[in-house]
PDB file with one MODEL, atoms N, CA, C and O in Angstrom:
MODEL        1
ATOM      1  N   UNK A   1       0.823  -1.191   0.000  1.00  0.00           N
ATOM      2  CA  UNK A   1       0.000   0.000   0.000  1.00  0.00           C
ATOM      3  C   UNK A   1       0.866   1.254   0.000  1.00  0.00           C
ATOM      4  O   UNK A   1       0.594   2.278  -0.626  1.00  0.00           O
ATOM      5  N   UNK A   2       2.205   1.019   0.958  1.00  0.00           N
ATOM      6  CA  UNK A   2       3.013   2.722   0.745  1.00  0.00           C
ATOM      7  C   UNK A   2       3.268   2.602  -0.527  1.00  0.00           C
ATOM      8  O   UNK A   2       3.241   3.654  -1.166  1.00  0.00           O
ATOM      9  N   UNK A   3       3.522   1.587  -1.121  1.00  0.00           N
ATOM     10  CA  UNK A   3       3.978   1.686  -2.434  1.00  0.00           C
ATOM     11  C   UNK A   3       3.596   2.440  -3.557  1.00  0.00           C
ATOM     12  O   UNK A   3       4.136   3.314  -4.236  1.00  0.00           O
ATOM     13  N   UNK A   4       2.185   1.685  -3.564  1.00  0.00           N
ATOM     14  CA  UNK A   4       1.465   2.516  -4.337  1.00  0.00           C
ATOM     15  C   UNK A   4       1.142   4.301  -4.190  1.00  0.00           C
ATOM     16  O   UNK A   4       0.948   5.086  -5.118  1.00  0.00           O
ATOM     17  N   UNK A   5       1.163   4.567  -2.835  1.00  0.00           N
ATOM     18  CA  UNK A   5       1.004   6.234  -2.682  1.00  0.00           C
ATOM     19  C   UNK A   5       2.135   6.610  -3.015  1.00  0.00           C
ATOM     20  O   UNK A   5       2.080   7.780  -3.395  1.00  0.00           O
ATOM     21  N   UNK A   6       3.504   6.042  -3.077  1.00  0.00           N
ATOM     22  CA  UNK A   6       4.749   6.577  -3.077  1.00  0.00           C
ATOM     23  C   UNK A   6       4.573   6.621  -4.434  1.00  0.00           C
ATOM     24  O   UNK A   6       5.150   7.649  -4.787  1.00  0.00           O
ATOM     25  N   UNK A   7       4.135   6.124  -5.324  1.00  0.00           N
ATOM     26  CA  UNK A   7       4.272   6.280  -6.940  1.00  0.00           C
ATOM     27  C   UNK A   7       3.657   6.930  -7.460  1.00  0.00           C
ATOM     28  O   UNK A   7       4.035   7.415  -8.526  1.00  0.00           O
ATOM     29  N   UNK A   8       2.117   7.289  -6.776  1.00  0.00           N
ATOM     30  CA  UNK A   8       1.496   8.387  -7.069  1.00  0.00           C
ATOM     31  C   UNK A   8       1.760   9.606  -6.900  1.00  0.00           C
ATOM     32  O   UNK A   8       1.425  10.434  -7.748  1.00  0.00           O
ATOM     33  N   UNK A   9       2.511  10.001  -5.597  1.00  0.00           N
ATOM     34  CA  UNK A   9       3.143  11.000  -5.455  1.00  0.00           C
ATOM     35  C   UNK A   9       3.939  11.576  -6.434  1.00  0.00           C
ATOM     36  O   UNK A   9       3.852  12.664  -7.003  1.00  0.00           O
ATOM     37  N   UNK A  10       4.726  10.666  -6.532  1.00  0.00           N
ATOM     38  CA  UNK A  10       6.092  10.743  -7.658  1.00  0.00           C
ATOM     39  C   UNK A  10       5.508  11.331  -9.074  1.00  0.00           C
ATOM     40  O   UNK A  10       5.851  12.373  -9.634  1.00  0.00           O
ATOM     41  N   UNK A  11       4.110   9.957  -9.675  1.00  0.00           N
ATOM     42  CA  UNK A  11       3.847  10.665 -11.085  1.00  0.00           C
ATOM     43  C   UNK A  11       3.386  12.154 -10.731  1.00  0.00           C
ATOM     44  O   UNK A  11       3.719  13.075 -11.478  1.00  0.00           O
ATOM     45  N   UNK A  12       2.678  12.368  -9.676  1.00  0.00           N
ATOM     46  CA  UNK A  12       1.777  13.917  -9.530  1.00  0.00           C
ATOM     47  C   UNK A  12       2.808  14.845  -9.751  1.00  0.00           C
ATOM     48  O   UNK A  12       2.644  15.721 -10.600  1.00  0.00           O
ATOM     49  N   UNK A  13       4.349  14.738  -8.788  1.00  0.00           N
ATOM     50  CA  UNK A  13       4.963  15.522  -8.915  1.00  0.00           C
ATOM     51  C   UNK A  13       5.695  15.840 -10.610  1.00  0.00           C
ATOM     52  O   UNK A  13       6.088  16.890 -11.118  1.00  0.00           O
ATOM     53  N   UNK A  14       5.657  14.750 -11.014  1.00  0.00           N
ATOM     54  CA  UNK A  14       6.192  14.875 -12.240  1.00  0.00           C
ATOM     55  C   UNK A  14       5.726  15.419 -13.586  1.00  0.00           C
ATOM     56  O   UNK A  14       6.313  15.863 -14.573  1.00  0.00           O
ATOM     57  N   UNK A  15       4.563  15.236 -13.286  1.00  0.00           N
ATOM     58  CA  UNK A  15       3.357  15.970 -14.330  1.00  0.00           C
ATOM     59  C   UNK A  15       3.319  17.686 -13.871  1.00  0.00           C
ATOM     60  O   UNK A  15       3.114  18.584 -14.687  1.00  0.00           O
ATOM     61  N   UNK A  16       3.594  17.932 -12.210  1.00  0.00           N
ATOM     62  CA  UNK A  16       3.436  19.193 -11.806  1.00  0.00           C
ATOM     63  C   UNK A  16       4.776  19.633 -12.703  1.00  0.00           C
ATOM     64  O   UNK A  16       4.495  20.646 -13.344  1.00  0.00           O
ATOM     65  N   UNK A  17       6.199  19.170 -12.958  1.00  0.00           N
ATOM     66  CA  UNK A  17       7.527  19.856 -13.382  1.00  0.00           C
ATOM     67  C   UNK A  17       7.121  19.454 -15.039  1.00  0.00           C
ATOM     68  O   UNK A  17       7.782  20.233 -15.724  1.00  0.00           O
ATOM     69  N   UNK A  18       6.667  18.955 -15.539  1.00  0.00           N
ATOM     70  CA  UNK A  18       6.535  19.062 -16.819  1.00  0.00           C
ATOM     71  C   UNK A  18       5.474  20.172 -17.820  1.00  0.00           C
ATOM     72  O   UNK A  18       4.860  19.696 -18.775  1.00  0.00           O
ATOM     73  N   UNK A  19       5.394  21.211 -17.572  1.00  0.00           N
ATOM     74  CA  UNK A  19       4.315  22.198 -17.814  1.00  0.00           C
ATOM     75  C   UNK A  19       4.380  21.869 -19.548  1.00  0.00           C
ATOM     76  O   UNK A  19       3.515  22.507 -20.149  1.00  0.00           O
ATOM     77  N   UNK A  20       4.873  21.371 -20.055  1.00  0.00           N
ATOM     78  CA  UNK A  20       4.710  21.306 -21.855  1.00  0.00           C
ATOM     79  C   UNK A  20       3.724  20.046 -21.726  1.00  0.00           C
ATOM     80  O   UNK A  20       2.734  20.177 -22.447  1.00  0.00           O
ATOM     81  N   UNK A  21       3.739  19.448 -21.352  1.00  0.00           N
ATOM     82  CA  UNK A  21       3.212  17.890 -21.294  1.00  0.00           C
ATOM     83  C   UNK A  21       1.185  18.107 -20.937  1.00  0.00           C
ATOM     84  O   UNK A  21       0.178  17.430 -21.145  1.00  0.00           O
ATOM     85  N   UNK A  22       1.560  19.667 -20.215  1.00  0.00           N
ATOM     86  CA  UNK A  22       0.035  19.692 -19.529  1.00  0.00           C
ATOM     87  C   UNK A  22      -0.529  20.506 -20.348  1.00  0.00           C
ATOM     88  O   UNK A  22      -1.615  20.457 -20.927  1.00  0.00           O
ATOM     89  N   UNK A  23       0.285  21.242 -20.346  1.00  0.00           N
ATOM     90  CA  UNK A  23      -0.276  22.521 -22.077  1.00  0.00           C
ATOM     91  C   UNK A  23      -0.694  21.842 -23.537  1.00  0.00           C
ATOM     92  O   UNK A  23      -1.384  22.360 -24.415  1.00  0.00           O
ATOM     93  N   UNK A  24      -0.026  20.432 -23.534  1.00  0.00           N
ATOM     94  CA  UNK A  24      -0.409  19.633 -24.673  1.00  0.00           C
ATOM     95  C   UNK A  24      -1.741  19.565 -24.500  1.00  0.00           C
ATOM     96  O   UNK A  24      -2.619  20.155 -25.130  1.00  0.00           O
ATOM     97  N   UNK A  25      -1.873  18.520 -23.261  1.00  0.00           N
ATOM     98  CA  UNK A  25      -2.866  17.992 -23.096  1.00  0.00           C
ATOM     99  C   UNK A  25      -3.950  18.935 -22.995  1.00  0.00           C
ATOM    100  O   UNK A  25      -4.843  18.930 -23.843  1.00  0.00           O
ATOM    101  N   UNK A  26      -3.950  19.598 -22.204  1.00  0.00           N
ATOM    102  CA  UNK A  26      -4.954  20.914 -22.249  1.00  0.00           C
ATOM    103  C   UNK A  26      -5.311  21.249 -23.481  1.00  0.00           C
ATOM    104  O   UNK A  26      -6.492  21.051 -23.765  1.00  0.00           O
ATOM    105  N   UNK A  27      -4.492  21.785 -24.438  1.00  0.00           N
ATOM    106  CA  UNK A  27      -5.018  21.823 -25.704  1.00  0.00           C
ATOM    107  C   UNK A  27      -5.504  20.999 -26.344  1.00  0.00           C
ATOM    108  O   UNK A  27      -6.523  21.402 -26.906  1.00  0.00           O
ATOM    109  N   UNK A  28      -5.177  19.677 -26.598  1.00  0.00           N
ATOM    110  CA  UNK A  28      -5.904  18.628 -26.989  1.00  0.00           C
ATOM    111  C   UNK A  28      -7.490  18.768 -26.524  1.00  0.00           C
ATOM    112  O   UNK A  28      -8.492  18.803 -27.238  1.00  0.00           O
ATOM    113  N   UNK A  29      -7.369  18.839 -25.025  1.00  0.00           N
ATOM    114  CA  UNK A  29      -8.975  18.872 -24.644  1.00  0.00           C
ATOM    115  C   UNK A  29     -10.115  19.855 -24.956  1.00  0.00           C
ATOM    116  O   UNK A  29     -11.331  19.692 -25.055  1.00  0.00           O
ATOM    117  N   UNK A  30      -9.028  21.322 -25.123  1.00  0.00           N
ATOM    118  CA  UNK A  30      -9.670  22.066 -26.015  1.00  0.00           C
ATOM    119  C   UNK A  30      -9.850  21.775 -27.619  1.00  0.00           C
ATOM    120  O   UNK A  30     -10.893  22.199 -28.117  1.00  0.00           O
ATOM    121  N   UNK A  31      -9.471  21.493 -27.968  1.00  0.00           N
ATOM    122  CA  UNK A  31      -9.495  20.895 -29.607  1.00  0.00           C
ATOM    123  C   UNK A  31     -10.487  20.483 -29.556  1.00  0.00           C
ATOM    124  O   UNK A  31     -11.405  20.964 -30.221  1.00  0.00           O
ATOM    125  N   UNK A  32     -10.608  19.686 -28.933  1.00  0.00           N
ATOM    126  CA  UNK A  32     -12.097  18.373 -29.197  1.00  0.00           C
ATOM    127  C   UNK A  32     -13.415  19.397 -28.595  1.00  0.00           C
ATOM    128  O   UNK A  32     -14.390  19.682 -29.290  1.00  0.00           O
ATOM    129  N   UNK A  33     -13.296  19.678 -27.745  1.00  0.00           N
ATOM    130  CA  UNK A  33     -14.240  20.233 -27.356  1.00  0.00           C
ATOM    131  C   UNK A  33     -14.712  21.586 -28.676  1.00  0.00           C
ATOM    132  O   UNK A  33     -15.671  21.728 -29.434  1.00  0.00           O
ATOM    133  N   UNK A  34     -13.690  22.219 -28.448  1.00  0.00           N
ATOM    134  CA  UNK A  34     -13.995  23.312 -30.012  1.00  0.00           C
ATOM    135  C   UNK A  34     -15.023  22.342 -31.085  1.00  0.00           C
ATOM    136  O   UNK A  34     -16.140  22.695 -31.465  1.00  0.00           O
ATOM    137  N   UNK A  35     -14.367  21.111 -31.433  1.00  0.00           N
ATOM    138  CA  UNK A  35     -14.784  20.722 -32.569  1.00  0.00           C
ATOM    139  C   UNK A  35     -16.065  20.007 -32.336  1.00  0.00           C
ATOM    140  O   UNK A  35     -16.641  19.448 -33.270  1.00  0.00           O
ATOM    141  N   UNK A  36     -16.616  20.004 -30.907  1.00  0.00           N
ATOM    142  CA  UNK A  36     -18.157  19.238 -30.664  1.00  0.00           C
ATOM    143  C   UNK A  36     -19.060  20.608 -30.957  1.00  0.00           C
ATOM    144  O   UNK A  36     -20.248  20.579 -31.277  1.00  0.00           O
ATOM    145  N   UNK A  37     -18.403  21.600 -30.815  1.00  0.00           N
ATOM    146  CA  UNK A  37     -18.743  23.190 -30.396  1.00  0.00           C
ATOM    147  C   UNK A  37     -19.053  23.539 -31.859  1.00  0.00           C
ATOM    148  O   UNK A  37     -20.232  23.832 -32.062  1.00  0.00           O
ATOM    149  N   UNK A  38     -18.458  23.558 -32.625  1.00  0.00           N
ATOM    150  CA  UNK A  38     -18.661  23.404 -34.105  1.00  0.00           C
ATOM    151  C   UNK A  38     -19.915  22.792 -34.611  1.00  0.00           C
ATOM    152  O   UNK A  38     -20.930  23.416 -34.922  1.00  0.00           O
ATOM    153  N   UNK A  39     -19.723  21.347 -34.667  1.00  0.00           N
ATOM    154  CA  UNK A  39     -20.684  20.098 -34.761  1.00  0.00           C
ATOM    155  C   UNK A  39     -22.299  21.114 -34.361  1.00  0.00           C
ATOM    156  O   UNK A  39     -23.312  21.532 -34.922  1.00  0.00           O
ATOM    157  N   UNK A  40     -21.689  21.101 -33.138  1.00  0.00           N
ATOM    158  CA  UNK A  40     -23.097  21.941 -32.304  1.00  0.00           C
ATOM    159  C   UNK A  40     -23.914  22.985 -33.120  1.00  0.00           C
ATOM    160  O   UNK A  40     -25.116  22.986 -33.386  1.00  0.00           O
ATOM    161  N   UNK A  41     -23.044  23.775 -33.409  1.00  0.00           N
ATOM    162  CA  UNK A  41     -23.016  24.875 -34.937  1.00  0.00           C
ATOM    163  C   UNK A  41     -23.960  24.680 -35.774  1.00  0.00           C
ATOM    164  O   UNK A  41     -25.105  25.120 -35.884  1.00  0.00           O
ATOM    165  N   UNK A  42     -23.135  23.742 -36.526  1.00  0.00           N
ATOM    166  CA  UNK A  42     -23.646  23.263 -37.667  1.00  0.00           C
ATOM    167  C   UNK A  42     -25.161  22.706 -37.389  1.00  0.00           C
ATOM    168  O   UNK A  42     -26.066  22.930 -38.194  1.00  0.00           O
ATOM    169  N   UNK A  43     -25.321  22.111 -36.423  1.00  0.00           N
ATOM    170  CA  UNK A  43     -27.072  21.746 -36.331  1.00  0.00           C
ATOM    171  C   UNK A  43     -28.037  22.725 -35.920  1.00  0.00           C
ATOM    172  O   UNK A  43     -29.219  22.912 -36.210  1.00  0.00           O
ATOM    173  N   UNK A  44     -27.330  23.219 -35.271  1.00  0.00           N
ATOM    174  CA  UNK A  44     -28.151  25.134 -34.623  1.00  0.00           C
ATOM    175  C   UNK A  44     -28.615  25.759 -35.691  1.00  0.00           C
ATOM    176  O   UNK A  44     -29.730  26.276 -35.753  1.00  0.00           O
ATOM    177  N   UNK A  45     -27.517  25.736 -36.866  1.00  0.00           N
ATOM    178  CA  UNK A  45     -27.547  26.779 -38.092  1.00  0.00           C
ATOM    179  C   UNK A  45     -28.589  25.807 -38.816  1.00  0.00           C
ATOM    180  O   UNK A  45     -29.703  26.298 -38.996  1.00  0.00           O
ATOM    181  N   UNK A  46     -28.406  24.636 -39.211  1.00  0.00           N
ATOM    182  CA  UNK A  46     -29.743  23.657 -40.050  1.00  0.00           C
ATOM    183  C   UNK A  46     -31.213  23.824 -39.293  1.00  0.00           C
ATOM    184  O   UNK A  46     -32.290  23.800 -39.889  1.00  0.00           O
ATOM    185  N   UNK A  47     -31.047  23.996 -37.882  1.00  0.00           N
ATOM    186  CA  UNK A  47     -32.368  24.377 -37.276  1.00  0.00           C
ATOM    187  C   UNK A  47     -32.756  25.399 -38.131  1.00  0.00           C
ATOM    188  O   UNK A  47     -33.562  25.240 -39.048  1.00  0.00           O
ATOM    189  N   UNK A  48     -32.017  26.802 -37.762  1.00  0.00           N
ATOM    190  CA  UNK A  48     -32.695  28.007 -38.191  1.00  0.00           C
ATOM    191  C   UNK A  48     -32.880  28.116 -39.409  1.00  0.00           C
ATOM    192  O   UNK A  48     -33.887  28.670 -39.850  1.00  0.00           O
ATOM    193  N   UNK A  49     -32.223  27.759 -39.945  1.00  0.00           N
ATOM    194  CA  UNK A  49     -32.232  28.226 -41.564  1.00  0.00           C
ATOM    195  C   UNK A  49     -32.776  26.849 -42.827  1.00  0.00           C
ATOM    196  O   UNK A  49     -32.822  27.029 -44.044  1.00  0.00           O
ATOM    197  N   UNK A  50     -33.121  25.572 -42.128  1.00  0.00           N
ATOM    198  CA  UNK A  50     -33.487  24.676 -42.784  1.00  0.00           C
ATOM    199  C   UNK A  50     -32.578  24.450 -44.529  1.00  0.00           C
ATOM    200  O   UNK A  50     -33.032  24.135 -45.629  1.00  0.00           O
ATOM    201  N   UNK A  51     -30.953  24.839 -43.996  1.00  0.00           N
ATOM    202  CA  UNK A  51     -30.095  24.276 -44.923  1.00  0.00           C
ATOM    203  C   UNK A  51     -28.589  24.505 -44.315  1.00  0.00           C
ATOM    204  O   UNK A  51     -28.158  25.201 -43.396  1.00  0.00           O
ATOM    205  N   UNK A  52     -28.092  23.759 -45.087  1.00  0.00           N
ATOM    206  CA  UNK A  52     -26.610  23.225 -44.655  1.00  0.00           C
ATOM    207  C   UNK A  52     -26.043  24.787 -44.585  1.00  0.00           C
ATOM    208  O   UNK A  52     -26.345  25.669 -45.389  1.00  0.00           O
ATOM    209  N   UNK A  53     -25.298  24.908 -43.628  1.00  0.00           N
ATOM    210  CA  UNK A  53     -23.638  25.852 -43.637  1.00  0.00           C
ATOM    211  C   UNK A  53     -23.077  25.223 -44.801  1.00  0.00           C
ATOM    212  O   UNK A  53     -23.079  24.065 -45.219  1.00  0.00           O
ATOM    213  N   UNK A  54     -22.437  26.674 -45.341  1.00  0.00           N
ATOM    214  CA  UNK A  54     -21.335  26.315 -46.762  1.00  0.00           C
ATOM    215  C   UNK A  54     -20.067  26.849 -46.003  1.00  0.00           C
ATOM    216  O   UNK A  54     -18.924  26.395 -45.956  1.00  0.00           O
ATOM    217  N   UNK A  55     -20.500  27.694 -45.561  1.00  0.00           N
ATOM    218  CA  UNK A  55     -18.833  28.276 -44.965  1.00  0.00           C
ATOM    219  C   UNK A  55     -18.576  28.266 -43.160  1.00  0.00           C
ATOM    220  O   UNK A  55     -19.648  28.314 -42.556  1.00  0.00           O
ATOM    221  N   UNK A  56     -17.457  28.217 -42.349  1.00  0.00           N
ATOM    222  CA  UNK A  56     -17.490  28.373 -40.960  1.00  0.00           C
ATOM    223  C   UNK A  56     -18.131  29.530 -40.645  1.00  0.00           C
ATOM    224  O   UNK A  56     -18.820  29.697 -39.638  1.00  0.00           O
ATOM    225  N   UNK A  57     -17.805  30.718 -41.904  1.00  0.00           N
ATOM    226  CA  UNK A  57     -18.225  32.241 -41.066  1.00  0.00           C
ATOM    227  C   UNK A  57     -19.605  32.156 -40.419  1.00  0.00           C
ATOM    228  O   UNK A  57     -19.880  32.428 -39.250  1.00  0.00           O
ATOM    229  N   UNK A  58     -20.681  31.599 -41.683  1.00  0.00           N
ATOM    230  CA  UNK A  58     -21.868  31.284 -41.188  1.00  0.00           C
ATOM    231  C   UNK A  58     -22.516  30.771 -40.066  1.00  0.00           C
ATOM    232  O   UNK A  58     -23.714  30.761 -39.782  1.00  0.00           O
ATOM    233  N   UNK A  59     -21.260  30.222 -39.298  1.00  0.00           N
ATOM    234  CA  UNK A  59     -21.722  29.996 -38.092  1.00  0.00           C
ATOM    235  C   UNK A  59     -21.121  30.784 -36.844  1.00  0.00           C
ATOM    236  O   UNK A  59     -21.525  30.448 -35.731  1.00  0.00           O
ATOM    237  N   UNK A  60     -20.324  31.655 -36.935  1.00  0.00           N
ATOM    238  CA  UNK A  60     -19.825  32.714 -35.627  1.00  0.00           C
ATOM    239  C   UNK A  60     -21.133  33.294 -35.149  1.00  0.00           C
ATOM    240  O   UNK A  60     -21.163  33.772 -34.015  1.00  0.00           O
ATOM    241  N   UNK A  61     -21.846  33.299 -35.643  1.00  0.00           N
ATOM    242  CA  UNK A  61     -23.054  33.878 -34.569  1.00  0.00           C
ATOM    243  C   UNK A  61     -23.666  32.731 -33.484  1.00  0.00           C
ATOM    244  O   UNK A  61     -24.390  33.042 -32.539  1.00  0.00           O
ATOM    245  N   UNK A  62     -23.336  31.651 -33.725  1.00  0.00           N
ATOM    246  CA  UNK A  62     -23.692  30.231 -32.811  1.00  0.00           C
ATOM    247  C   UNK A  62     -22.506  30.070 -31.623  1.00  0.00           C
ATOM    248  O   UNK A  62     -22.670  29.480 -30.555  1.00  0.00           O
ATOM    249  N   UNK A  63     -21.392  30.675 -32.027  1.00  0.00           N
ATOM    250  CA  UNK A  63     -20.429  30.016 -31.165  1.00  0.00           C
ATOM    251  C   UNK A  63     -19.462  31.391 -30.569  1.00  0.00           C
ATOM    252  O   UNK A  63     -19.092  32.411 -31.150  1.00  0.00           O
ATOM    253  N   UNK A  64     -19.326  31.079 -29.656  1.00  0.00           N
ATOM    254  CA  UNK A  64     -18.154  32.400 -28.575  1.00  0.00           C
ATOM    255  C   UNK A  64     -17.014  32.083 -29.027  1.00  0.00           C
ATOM    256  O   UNK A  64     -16.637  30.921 -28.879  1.00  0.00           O
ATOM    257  N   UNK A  65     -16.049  33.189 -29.798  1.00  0.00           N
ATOM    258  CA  UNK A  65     -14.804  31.928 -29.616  1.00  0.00           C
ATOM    259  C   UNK A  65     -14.572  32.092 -31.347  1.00  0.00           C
ATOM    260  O   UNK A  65     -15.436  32.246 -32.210  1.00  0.00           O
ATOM    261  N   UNK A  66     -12.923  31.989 -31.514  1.00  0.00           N
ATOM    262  CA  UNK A  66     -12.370  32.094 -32.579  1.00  0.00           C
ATOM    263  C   UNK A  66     -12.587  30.494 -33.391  1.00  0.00           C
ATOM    264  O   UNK A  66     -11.754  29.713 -32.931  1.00  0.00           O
ATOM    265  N   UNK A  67     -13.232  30.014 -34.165  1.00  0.00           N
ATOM    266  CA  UNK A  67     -13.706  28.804 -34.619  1.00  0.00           C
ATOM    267  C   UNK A  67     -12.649  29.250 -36.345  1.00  0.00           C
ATOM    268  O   UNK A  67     -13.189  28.695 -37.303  1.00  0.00           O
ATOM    269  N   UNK A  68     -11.525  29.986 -36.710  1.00  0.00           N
ATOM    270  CA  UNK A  68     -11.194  29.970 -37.534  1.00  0.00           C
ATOM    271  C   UNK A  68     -10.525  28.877 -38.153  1.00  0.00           C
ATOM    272  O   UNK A  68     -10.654  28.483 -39.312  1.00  0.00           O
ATOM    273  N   UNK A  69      -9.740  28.399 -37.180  1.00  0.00           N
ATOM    274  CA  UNK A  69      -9.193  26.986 -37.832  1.00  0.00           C
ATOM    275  C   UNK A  69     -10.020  25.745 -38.038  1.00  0.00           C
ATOM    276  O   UNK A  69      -9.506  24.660 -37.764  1.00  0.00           O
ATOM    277  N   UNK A  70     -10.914  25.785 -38.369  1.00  0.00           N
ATOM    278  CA  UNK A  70     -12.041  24.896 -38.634  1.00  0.00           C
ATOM    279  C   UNK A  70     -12.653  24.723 -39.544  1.00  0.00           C
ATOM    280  O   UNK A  70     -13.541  25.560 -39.385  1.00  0.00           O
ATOM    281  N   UNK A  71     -12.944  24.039 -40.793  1.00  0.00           N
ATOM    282  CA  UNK A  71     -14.144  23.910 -41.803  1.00  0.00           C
ATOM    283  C   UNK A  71     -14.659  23.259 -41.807  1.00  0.00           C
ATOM    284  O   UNK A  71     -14.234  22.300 -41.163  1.00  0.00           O
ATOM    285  N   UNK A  72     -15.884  23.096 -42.409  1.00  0.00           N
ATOM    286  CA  UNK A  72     -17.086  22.358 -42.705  1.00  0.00           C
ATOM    287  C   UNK A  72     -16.970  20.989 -43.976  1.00  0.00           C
ATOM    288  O   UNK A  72     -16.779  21.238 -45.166  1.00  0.00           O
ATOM    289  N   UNK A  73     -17.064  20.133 -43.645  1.00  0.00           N
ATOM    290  CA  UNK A  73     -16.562  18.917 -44.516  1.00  0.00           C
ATOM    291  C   UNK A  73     -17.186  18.002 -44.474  1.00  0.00           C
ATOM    292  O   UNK A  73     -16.961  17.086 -43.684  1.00  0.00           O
ATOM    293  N   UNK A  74     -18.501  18.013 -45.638  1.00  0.00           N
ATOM    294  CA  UNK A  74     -18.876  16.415 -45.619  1.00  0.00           C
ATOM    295  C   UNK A  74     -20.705  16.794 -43.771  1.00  0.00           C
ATOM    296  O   UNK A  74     -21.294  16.154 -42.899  1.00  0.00           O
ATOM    297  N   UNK A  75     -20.641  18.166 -44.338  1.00  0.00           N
ATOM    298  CA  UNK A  75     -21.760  18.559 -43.176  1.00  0.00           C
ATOM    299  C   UNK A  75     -21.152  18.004 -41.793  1.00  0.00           C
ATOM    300  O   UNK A  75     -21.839  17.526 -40.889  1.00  0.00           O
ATOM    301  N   UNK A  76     -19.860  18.134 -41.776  1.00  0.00           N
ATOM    302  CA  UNK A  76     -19.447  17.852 -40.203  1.00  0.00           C
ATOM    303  C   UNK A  76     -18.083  19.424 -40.271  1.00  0.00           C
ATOM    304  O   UNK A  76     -17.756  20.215 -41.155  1.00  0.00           O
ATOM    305  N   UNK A  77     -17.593  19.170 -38.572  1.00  0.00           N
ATOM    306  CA  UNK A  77     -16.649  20.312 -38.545  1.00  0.00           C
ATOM    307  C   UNK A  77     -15.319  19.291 -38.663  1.00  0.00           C
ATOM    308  O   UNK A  77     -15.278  18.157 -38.187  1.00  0.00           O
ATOM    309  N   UNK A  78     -14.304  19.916 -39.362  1.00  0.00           N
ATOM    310  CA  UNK A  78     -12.857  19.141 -39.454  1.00  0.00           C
ATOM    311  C   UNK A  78     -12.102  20.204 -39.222  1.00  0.00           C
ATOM    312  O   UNK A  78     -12.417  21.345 -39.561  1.00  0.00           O
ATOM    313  N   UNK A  79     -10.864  19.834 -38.517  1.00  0.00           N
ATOM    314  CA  UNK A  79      -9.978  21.000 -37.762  1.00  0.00           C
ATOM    315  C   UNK A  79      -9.185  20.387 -36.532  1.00  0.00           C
ATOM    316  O   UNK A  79      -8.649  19.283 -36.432  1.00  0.00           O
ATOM    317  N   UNK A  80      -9.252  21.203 -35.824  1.00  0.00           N
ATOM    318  CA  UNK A  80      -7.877  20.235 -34.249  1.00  0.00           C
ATOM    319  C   UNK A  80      -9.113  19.702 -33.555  1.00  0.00           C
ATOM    320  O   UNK A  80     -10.164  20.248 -33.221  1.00  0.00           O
ATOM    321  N   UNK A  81      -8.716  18.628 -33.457  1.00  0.00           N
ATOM    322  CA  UNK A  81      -9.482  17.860 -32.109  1.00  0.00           C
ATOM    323  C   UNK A  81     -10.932  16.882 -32.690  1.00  0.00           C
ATOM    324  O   UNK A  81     -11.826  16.342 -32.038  1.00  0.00           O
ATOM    325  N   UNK A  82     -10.684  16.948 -34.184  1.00  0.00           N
ATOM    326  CA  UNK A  82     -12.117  16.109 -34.906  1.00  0.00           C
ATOM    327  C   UNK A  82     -11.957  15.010 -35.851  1.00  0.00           C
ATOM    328  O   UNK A  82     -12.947  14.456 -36.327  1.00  0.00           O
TER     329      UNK A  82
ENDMDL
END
């Protein structure tokens, strides 16, 4: 049983001295999330308007948030994290 807390300790601390490793990951989690955020978009905008988005711009009024690196592909969002 110390064992195991002693190793947990160890990874916690080690993830705390690696700040690139957490900034990855963090971004990763933002990625995906952006790109459900998108997705989200795209069905908001087919609600209102009873037709597909052609372009991302068309959807900045649905979403907070710089969605530039993102397009519309195949009626889904493609970009980081999709």
């Amino acid at each position: 049983m110390a064992a195991a807390v002693t190793v947990s300790v160890a990874g916690g601390s080690y993830a705390a001295l690696n700040p690139d490793k957490i900034t990855a990951d963090a971004r990763a989690v933002a990625d995906k999330a952006t790109c459900r955020t998108v997705d989200t978009a795209i069905v908001g905008f087919i609600a209102v308007n009873e037709t597909d988005p052609t372009s991302i711009t068309q959807l900045k009024p649905y979403v907070d948030g710089d969605i530039s690196r993102y397009r519309i592909v195949g009626g889904r969002a493609a970009g980081p994290g999709c």
